[in-house]
N, C-alpha and C positions, 0 to 999 in steps of 0.2 A: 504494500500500500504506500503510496507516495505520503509526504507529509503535507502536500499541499493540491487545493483545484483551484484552478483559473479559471473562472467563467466570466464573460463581457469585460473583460478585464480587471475584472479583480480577484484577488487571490484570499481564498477560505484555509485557513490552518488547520489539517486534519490532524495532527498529534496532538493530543491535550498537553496543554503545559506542565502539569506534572510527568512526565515523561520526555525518557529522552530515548530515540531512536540508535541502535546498534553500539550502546555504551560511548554514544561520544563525545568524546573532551568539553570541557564548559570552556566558554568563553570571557564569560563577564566572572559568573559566581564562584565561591570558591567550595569543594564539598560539601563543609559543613555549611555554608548559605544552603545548597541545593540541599541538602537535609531540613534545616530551619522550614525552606521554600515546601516543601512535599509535607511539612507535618503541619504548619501554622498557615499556610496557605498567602503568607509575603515574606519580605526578608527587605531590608534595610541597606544599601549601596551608600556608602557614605562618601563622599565629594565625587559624584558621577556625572555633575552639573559641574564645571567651572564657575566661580564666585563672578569672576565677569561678566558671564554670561545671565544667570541669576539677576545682576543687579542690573542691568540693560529693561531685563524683561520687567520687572520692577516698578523701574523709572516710565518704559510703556504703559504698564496698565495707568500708573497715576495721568502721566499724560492723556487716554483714550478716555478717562472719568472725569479729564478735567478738572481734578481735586491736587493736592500733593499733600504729603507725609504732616504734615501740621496741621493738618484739616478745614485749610483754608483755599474756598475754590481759586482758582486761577482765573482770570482775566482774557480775552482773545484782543 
């Protein structure tokens, strides 16, 4: 069985995430994550974001609400 179907382009994931196809190597997680991940059903990747990246997106949402962190709206 493949792990994946493509229909009208887009692509369904047929391996459920607790599983991993023919034992192979994790990528991101390390065992005992992928253990944590199969018994708790999350696990916690600690700086997987870059901090700059974080505070970019941040500084967006305040800018799209028109607010900023002091909770004083902004002006156009």
């Amino acid at each position: 069985m493949k792990p994946y179907n493509k229909v009208n382009n887009m692509v369904e994931i047929t391996t459920p995430f607790n599983q991993r196809l023919n034992n192979e190597p994790l990528k991101v997680l390390s065992e005992e994550d992928w253990q944590f991940w199969n018994e708790n059903g999350y696990v916690i990747i600690q700086d997987v974001i870059p901090k700059n990246q974080i505070d970019r997106m941040v500084d967006l949402m305040w800018e799209f609400e028109e607010k900023n962190p002091s909770g004083l709206f902004l002006r156009s």
